[in-house]
C-alpha positions in Angstrom: 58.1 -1.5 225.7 57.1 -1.4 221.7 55.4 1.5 220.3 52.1 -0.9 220.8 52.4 -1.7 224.1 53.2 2.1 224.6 49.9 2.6 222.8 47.8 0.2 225.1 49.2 1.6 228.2 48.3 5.0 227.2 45.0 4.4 225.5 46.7 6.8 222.5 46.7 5.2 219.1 50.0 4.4 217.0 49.7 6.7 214.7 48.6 10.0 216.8 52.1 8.8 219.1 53.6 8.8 215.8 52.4 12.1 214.9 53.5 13.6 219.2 56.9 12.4 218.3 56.8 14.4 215.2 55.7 17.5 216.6 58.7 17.0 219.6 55.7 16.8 222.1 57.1 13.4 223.2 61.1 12.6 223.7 61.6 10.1 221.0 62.4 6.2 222.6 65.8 4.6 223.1 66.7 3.5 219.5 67.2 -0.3 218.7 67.5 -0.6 215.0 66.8 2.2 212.1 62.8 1.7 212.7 62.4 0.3 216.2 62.3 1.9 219.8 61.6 1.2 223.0 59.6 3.1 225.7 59.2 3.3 229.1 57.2 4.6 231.8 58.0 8.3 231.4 56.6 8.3 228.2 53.0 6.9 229.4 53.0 9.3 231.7 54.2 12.4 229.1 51.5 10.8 227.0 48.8 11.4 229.3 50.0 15.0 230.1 49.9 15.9 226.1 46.2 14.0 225.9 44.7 16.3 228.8 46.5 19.3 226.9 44.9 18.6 223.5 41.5 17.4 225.1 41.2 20.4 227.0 41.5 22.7 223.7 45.8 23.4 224.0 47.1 24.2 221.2 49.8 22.3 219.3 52.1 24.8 219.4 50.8 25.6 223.2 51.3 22.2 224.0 54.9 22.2 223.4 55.2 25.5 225.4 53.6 23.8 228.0 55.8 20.8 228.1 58.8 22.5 227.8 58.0 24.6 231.2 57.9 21.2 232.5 60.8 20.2 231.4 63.0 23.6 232.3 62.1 24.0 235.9 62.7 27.4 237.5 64.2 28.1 240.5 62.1 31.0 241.8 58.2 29.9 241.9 57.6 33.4 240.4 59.7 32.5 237.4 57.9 28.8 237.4 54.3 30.5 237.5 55.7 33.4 234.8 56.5 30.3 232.3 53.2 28.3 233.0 51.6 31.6 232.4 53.4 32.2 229.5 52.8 29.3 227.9 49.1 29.5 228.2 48.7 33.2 227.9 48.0 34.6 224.4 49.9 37.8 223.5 48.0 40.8 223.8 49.3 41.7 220.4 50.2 45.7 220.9 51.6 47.9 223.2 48.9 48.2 225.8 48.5 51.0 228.7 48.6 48.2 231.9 48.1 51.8 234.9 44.4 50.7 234.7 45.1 46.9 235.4 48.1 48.0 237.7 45.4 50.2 240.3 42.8 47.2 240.0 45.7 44.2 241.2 46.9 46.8 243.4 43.6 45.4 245.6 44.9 42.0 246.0 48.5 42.7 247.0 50.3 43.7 244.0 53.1 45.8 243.8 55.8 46.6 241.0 57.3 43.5 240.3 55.2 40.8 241.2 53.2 39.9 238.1 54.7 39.5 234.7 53.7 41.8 232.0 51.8 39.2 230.6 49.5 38.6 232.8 48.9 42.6 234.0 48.4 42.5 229.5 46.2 40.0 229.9 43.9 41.9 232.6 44.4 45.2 230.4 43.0 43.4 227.6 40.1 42.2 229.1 39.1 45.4 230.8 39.8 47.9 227.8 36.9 44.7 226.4 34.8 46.1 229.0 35.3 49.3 228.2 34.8 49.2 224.8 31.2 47.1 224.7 30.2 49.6 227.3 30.2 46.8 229.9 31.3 47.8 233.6 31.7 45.6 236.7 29.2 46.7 239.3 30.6 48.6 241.8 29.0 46.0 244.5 30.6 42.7 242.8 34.2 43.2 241.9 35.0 43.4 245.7 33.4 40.2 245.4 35.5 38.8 242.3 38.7 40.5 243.7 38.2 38.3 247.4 36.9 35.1 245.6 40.0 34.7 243.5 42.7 36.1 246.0 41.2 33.2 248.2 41.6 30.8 245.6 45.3 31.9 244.5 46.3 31.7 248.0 44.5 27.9 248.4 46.0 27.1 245.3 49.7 28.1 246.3 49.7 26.3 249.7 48.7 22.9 248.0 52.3 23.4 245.7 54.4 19.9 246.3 57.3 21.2 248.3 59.1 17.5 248.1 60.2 17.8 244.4 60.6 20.6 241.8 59.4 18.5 239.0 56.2 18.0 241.0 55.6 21.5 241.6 56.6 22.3 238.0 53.4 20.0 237.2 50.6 21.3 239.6 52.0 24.8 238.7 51.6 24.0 234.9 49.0 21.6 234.6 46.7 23.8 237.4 47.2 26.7 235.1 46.2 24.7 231.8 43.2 22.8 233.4 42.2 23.7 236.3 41.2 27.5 234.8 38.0 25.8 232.5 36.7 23.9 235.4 36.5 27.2 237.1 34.6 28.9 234.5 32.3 26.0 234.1 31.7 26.3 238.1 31.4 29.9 237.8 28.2 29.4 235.1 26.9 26.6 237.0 26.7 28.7 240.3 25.5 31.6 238.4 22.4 29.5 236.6 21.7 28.3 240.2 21.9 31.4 241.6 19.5 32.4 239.0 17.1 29.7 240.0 17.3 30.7 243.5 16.3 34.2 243.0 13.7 33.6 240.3 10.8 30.8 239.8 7.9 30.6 237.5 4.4 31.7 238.8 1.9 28.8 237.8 0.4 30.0 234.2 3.0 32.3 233.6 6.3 32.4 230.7 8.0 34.6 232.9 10.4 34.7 235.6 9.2 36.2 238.5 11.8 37.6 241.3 11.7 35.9 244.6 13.0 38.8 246.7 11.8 42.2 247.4 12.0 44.9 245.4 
């Protein structure tokens, strides 16, 4: 197919396919002259891959990273999470002290060897966060956290395609990129809910009254 029909079939316009081919996020067509190529069905369906990407907030340069996990399978699904990871992961920058991260993953399983450093970085980060805006987990609720999202890892793993690698390169990659904002959009939802299930509005009043007792 032309670049047009390419564009149709993808609901992407010329020039932004122009502009994906630039950038290397799409493999460029099989050549028929100096200016034409043709496409095929592999690159409507890369094209849809890159859209979710970008709409979902991926960077450019993330993007790329992305698609080039898909495109370099790993044997080992630890190596093909570690790349999907990596490629959506932001570097923690420094050198950061990961014991603290280490005895908190140690709750759902972990021992030395089966996380990246990237991800235990990631954790580190996000707790020395805590630390530093004077913020800590209650001691009732990250029991809570820690269970929630070991059940959902493990639910996630068990629904990876077994019949192909490049399938489970794709729900590894693609889970990681967009699954992870639904999630946190479901987490606030539940939480406002929550909120309206503990609290109502007396008749006459601005305030929130609690529903339990206290």
């Amino acid at each position: 197919m032309r670049i047009s029909e390419l564009s149709a079939r993808a609901d992407v316009a010329v020039p932004t396919i122009k502009y994906y081919l630039r950038e290397g996020l799409l493999p460029e067509g099989q050549r028929t002259s100096a200016t034409q190529a043709t496409y095929s069905d592999v690159h409507v369906e890369r094209l849809r891959v890159v859209r979710a990407l970008i709409e979902a907030g991926v960077s450019i340069a993330e993007s790329r990273r992305v698609l080039t996990a898909l495109d370099a399978p790993h044997a080992a699904p630890q190596d093909l999470l570690a790349a999907a990871h990596a490629a959506v992961t932001p570097a923690a920058g420094e050198q950061i002290d990961l014991t603290t991260a280490q005895r908190l993953v140690e709750r759902i399983g972990w021992h030395p060897g089966m996380c990246d450093d990237g991800v235990l970085a990631g954790i580190a980060v996000a707790l020395d966060r805590l630390d530093r805006a004077g913020f800590e987990v209650p001691a009732d609720v990250m029991p809570v956290y820690l269970e929630s999202i070991q059940r959902i890892a493990r639910a996630e793993i068990a629904g990876v395609p077994t019949d192909s690698t490049e399938a489970a390169v794709r729900y590894v990659v693609l889970g990681s990129v967009l699954v992870e904002p639904l999630l946190l959009a479901l987490r606030r939802a539940a939480e406002q809910i929550a909120s309206a299930e503990r609290f109502f509005m007396t008749p006459g009043s601005d305030q929130y009254q609690p529903t339990d007792s206290d």
